[in-house]
N, C-alpha and C positions, 0 to 999 in steps of 0.2 A: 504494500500500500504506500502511497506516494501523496502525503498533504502539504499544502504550502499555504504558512499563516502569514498573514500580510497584517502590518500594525506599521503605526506613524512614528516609532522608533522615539518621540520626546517622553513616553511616557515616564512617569516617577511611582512607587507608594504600591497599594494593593496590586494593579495592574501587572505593574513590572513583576513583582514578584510571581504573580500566579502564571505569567507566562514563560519565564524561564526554567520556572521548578515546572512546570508542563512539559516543554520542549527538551529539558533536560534527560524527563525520563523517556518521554516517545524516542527520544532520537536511539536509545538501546533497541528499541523494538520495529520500528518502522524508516522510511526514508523521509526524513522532515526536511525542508528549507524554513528559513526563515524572510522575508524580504521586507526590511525597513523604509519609510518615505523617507528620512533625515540622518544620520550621524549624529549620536549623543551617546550617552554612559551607558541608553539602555544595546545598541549593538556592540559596546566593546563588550558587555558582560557577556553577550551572546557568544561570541566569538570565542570568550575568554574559556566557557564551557567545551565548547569543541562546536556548537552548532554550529550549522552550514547556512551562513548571514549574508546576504546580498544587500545591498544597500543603493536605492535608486532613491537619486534626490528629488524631492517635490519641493521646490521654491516656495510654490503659494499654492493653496488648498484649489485653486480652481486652474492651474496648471495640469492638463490630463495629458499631457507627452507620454506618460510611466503607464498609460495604460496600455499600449502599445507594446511597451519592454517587458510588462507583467503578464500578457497575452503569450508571447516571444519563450517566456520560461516556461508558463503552460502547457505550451508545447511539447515540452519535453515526456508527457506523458503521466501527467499529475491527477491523480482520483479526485481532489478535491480541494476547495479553496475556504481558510478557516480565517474570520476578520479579527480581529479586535480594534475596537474605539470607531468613535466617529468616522474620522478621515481614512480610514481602511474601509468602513461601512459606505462612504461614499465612492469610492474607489471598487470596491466591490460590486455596488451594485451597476454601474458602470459596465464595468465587464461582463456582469452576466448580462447585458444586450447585444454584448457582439458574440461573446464565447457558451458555448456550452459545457457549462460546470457546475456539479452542485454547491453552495454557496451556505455555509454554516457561519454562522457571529456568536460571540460571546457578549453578555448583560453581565459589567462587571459593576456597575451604577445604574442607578436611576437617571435615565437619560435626559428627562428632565429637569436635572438636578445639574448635569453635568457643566454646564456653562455659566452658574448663577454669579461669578465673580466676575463677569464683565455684560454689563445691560446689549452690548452691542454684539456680542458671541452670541449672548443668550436668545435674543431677537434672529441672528443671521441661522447660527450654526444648528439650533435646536432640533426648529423646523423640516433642517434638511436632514439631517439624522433620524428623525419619526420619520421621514420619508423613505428612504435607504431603508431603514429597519422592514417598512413594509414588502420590500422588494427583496427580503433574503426567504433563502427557502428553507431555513430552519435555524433554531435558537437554541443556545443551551445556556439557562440561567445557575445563577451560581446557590440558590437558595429555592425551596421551593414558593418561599413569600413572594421572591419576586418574579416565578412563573403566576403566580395568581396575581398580581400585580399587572402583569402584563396581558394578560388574558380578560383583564377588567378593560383594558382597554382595547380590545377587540381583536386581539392577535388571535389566529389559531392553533386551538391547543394540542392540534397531530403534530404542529411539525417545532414541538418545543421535548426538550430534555433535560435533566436535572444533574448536573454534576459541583458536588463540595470544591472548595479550595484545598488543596492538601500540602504540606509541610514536610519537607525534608528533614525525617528528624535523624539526624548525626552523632555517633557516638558525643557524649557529654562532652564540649571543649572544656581544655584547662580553664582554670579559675584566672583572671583577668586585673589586671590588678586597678582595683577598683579607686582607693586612695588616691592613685596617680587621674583616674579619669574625672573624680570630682573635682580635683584641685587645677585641673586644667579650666574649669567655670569658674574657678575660685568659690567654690563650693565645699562647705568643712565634711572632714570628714570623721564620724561621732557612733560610735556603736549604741548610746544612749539615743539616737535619734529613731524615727522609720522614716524611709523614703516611699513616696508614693509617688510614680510618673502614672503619663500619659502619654503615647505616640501617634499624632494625629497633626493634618497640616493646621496650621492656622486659617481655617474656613470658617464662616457661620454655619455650616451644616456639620461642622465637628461640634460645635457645642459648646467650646474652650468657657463661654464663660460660668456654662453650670457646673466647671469644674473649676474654675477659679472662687464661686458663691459658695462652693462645698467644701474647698479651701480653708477661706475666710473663716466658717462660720465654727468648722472644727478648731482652727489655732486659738478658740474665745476659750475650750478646755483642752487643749495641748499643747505644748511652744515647742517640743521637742518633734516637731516633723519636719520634713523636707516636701516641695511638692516641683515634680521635674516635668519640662513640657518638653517633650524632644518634635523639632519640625517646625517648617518656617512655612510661610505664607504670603498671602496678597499684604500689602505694607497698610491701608487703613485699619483694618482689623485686625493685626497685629500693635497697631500703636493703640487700638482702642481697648486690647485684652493688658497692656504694659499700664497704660493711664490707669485701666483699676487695680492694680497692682500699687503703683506709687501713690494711689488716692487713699487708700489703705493702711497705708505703711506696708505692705505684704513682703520690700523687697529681702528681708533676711529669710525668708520662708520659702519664695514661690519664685523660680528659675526659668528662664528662657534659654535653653541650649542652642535655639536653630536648626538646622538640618545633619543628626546625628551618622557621621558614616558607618561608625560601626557598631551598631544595634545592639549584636551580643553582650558588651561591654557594659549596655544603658540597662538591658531588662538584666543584669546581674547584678547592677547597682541599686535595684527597688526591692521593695520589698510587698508590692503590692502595687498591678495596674488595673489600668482604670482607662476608660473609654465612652464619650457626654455626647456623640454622636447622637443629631435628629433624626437620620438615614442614613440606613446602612446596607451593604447588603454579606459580606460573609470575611470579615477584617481580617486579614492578618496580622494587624497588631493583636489582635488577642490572640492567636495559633501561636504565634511567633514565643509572646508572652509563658504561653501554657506551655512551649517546647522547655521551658526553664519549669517549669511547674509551679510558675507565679500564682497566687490566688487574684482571681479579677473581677471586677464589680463594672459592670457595661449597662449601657441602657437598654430597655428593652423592645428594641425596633429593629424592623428590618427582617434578616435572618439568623440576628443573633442568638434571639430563643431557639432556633436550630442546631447552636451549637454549644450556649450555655443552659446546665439545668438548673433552677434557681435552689441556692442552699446546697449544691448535689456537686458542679464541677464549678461554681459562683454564685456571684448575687446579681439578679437582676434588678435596676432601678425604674420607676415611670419618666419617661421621656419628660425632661425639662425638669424634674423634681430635687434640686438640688439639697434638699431637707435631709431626702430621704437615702438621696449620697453619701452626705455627711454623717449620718447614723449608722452606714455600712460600714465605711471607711471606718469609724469610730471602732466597732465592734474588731474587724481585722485587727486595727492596730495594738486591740487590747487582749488580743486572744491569739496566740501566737502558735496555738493547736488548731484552730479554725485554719488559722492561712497554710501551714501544712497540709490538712487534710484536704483542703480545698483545690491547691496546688497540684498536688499527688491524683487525686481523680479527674481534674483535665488530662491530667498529660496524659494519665492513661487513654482516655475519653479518644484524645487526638491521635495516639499511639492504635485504636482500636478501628478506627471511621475516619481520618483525616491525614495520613499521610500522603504525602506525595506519589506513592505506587499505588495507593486505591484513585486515585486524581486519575492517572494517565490512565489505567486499568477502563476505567468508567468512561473516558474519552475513545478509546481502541475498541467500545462495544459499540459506545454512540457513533463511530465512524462506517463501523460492519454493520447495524443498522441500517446508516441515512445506504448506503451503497446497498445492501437487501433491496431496498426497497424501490429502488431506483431500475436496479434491474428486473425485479416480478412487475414494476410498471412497461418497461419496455418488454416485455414478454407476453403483456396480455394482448 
């Protein structure tokens, strides 16, 4: 079997991730290309893997020269063509007017959601992406909330599939030296304290500030926390999450790291994460989290009640309830047999349903599927 996923190569954050730990393990089992529109971090990681990474530059999103070139590789005798993100989705559907190929995308967002940081993306890009999305001939959501999600809005529900995010999880890395990476924030480093992050951009659809309110409202009975925000964002909302921070007095407390490169080092420096997300659909920063057997406390939106149980591998909170955060958070911090136990049955959880070889596994059926089916249509 021979697929080629075509993606816009800028991506950052869940995306990137689910698509490399995908491609990393199909490429053991199948013949995969990869074919990025741009050069950026996300094809050198590709490459960095061993994938087979072509890179055809798209200048500007309405530039269709690559469709010609991505036609050109087609050729070469490819079963099937797999999108990710918008501008693959438009690029995609593109192609399937000249070529014949069947045509699978991934909902790795709410597509509606995907552009809210700029009024003029949100207005241009949305539109055409619901449109493109109409014109693929099958979907595989990452959650099953967001196949019902999408089936509210009129998709058809034969040619949708359901496959997890899954997580490489890697013999235990050595221990890190954690001292050194606080102090690189200038950040003390205090066995008296608990650190509690958060991995998420600086969006309003992450949440940041029901975790900055849930913050706030616990240091009124603890001074001994840390609260760490790894990831950077659009610059208004960023200055707007920093303002309530220094309105506060919070800044001995509550940390802005930016865009952490090495993750490993961040989720061994907490002791408890956390995730304020309005919409979701199936995060790796809690996989990522649980691969350390963090205890974690997420809102409960999206697909994350898919992968957290509440009180069982976490806590679930009500979307925007930052009270009822702060009373979670409270509890962990004070129960230091809770966040083990809690800890300990994610990982299994993920170690059981969410690795990275049940991922690919679940893609390699959905693939011998869409092609079943393809061929008893051209049979009858």
């Amino acid at each position: 079997m021979k697929v080629l996923h075509l993606i816009s190569g800028g991506d950052e954050g869940g995306a990137k991730t689910h698509v490399l730990t995908l491609l990393n393990e199909l490429n053991h089992a199948m013949d995969i290309t990869l074919v990025c529109l741009m050069k950026r971090s996300f094809s050198d990681a590709a490459e960095a893997l061993g994938i087979n990474t072509l890179i055809i530059e798209q200048k500007q999103r309405y530039n269709l020269k690559v469709i010609k070139t991505i036609i050109k590789i087609l050729d070469k005798g490819y079963d099937l063509l797999h999108c990710h993100g918008a501008r693959a989705n438009f690029v995609g559907m593109l192609i399937k007017k000249r070529y014949n190929i069947p045509i699978v995308t991934t909902l790795h967002s709410d597509y509606k959601l995907d552009f809210e940081n700029s009024l003029y993306k949100k207005l241009i890009y949305t539109g055409i992406n619901a449109f493109s999305l109409k014109h693929m001939d099958y979907y595989i959501a990452i959650t099953h909330e967001f196949k019902r999600m999408m089936l509210d809005r009129g998709f058809d529900e034969n040619k949708f599939f359901v496959a997890y995010n899954g997580l490489d999880l890697l013999p235990k890395e050595k221990p890190y030296d954690i001292e050194a990476f606080l102090s690189s924030y200038q950040i003390p480093f205090d066995t008296r304290f608990t650190y509690i992050g958060i991995a998420a951009r600086l969006h309003p659809v992450k949440g940041i500030s029901v975790f900055l309110k849930a913050a706030k409202e616990l240091l009124k009975f603890n001074k001994h926390l840390i609260f760490l925000i790894a990831g950077d964002g659009e610059k208004k909302y960023t200055e707007k999450c920093k303002a309530y921070v220094k309105k506060h007095h919070l800044e001995n407390h509550i940390k802005f790291l930016g865009l952490v490169k090495n993750m490993s080092v961040f989720y061994q420096s907490i002791h408890i994460n956390v995730l304020t997300s309005h919409s979701e659909s199936f995060p790796y920063a809690l996989l990522e989290g649980g691969g350390f057997a963090l205890p974690t406390i997420a809102s409960s939106v999206g697909g994350i009640p898919e992968m957290i149980e509440h009180n069982i591998t976490g806590l679930l909170f009500r979307d925007g309830n930052y009270l009822e955060l702060a009373r979670y958070m409270k509890e962990l911090v004070d129960s230091t047999k809770k966040r083990e136990q809690l800890g300990q049955q994610f990982r299994r959880k993920i170690e059981d349903n969410f690795s990275s070889k049940n991922m690919a596994k679940t893609h390699m059926n959905i693939y011998q599927s869409i092609l079943r089916g393809i061929k008893n249509e051209s049979s009858q």
